[in-house]
C-alpha positions as MATLAB code, in Angstrom:
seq = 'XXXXXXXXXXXXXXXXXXXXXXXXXXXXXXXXXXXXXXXXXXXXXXXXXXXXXXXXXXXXXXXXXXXXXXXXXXXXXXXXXXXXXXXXXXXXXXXXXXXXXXXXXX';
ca = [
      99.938  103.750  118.506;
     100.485  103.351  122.539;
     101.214  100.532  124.258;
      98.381   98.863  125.063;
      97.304   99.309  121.266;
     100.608   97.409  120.696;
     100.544   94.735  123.199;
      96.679   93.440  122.066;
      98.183   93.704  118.346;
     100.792   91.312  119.641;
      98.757   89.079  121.399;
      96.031   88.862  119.044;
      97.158   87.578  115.471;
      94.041   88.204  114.291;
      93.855   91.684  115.347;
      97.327   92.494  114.012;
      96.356   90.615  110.580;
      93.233   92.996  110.591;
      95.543   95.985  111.052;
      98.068   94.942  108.509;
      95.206   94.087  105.734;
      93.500   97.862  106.518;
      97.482   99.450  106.470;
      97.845   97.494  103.188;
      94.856   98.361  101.405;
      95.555  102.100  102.465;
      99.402  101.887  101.464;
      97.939  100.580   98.191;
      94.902  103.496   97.455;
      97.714  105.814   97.886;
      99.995  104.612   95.718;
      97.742  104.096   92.947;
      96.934  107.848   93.905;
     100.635  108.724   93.263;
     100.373  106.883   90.125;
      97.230  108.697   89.119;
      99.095  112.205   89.253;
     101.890  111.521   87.648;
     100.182  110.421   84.608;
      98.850  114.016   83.768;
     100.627  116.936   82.075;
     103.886  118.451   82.775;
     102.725  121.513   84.528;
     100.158  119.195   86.703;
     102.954  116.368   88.005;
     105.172  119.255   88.566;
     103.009  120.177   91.297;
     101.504  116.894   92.893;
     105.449  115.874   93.022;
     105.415  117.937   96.233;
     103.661  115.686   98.311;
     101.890  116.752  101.350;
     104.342  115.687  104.744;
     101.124  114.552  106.817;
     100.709  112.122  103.647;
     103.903  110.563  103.657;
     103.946  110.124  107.930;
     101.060  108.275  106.819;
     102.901  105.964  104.575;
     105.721  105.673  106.845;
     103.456  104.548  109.819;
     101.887  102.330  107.376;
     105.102  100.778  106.205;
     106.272  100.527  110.308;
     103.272   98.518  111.209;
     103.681   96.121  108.326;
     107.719   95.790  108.671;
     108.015   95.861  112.748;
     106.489   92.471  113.137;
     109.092   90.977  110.553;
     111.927   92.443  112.360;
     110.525   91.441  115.676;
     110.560   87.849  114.229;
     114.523   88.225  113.891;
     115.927   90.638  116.664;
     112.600   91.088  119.170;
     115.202   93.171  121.291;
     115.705   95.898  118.534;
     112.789   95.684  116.168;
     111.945   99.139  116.874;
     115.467  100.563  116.411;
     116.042   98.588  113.545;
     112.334   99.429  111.843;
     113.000  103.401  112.232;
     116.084  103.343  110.655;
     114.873  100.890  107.677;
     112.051  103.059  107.548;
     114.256  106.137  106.578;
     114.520  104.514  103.117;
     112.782  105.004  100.014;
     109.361  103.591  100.730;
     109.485  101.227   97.396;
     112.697   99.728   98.653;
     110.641   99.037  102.141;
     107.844   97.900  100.527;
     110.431   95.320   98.496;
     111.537   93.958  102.003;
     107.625   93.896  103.463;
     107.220   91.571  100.189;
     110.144   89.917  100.648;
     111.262   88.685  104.117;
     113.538   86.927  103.531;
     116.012   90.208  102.651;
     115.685   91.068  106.026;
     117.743   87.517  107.067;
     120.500   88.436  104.915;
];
């Protein structure tokens, strides 16, 4: 995303609460996706536990765009510094923060 994508999104609540909605409804058709291989047989999770590094950029992205407005809330000087490093957890423990804000106080 450049910077003029970044500046309208901050500008424009609207247009940020469009982009969150569209990275949440992705986030959550690829989960459910994840879900959907591991329930098959041994030999078939086996393989779709090696997931494709393009998809899980995706995810991160996803879970940066959703998360960097929270943190920008708190420390607007380091949100993005703060947001890569957060975002080099496990994506269910960022998706635990996205849902609950108010970790990211304590």
């Amino acid at each position: 995303m450049g910077n003029s994508e970044s500046r309208h999104l901050v500008e424009s609540p609207q247009a940020l609460a469009d982009e969150v909605k569209e990275a949440a409804q992705v986030l959550e058709s690829a989960v459910e996706g994840d879900d959907e291989h591991s329930s098959g047989d041994d030999e078939q999770s086996s393989s779709s536990s090696h997931t494709n590094p393009g998809d899980e950029a995706q995810k991160k992205n996803l879970l940066g765009a959703r998360l960097y407005p929270l943190i920008q809330q708190i420390h607007p000087d380091l949100a993005g510094k703060i947001t890569g490093m957060l975002l080099e957890l496990d994506n269910s423990e960022v998706m635990h923060m996205i849902e609950c804000p108010r970790l990211l106080g304590a």
